[in-house]
C-alpha positions as CSV (number, residue, x, y, z in Angstrom):
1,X,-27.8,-5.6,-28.0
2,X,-26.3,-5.2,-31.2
3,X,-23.2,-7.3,-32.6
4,X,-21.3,-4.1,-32.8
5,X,-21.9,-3.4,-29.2
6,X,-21.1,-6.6,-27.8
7,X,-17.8,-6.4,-29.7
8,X,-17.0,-3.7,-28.0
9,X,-18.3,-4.9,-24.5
10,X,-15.8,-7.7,-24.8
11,X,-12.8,-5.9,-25.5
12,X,-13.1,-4.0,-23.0
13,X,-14.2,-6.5,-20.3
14,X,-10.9,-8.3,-21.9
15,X,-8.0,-4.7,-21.0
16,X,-10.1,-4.6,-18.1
17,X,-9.2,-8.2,-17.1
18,X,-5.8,-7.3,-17.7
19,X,-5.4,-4.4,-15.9
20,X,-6.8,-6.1,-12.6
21,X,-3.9,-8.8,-13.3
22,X,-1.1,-6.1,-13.8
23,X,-2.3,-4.1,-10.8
24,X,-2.0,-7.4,-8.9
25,X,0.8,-8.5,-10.1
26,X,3.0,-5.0,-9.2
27,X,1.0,-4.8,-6.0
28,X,3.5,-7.9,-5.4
29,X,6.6,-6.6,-5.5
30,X,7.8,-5.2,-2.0
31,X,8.2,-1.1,-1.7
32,X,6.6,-0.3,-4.7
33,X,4.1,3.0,-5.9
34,X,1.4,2.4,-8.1
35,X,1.4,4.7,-11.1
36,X,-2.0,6.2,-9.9
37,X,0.1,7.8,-6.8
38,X,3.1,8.9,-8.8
39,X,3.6,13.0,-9.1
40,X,6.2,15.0,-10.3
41,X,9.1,15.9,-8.3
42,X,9.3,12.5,-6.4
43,X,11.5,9.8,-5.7
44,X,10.1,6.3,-6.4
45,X,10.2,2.6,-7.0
46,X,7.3,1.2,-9.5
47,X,6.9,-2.1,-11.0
48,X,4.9,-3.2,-14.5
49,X,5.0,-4.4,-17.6
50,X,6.7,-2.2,-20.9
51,X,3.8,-1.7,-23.3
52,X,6.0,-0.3,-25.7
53,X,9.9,0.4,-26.5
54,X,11.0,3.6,-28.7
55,X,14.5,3.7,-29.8
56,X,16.0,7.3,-31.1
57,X,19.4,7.2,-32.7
58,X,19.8,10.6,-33.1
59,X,23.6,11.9,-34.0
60,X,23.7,13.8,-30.5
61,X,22.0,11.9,-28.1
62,X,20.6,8.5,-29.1
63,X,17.6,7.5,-26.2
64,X,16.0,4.3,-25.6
65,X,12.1,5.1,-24.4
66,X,9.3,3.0,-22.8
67,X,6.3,3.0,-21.5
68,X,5.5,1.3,-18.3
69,X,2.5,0.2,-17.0
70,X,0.9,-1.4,-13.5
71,X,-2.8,-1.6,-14.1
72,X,-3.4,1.7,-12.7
73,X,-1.2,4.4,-14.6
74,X,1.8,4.8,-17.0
75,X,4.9,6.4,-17.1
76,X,7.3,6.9,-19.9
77,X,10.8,5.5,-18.9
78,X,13.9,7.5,-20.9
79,X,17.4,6.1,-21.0
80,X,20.1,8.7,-22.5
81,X,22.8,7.7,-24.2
82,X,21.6,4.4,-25.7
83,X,21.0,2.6,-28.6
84,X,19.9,-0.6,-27.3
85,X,19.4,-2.0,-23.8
86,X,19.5,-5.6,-23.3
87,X,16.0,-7.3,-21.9
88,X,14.1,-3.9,-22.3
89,X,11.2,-4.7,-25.1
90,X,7.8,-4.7,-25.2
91,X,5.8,-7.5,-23.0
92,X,9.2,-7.3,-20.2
93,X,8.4,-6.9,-16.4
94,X,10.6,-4.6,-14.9
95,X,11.1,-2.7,-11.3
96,X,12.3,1.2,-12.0
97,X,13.5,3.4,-9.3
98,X,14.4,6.6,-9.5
99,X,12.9,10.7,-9.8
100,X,9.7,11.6,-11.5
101,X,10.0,14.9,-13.9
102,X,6.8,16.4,-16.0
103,X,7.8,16.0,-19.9
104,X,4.8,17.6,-22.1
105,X,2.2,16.9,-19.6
106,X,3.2,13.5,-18.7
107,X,4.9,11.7,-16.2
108,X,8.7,10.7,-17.1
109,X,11.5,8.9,-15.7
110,X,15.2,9.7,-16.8
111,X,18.0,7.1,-16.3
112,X,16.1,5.1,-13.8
113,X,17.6,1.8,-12.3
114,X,16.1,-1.1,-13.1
115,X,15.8,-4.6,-12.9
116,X,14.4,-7.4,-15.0
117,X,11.6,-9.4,-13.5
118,X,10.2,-12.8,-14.7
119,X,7.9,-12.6,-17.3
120,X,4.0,-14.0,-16.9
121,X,4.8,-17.5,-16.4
122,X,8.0,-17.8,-16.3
């Protein structure tokens, strides 16, 4: 097996590790979906970690956007009306609940509630 290939074997073996460890660690938290079972249309309560945190100040209607993960799926998490939310940034554990719409072909969640949860060993 070439250097190259082994390389790659690793890194993958490595988000692969890490996706087992996120899909056990939401599997934790009580009344949760996984992101695998999430459609459109639905009401739900998910938990993850924020692999990323977008902020648009736009003159009309400035949004603060996210993208959560569980080990199984994502979903991109919008808050309205905000420049900045306090605790929401990349690497944050958080519990969302609220309804699923399509946006371009992928799952999104508008103004969900949420709560901050301990980060990995905290």
């Amino acid at each position: 097996m070439s250097l190259k290939s082994r390389f790659r074997s690793a890194l993958a073996s490595t988000d692969a590790v890490a996706a087992d460890e996120e899909r056990y660690a939401a599997s934790t938290v009580s009344g949760c979906t996984a992101l695998c079972d999430v459609r459109a249309r639905s009401r739900v309560s998910a938990s993850g970690v924020l692999r990323s945190v977008v902020l648009h100040p736009r003159q009309t209607v400035p949004t603060v956007e996210a993208e959560l993960f569980d080990g199984s799926d994502s979903i991109d998490v919008v808050w309205l009306g905000r420049r900045e939310i306090a605790g929401i940034e990349p690497g944050r554990r958080l519990r969302v609940e609220g309804m699923v719409t399509d946006r371009d072909g992928r799952r999104t969640m508008y103004n969900p509630r949420y709560e901050l949860r301990a980060r990995a060993g905290e």
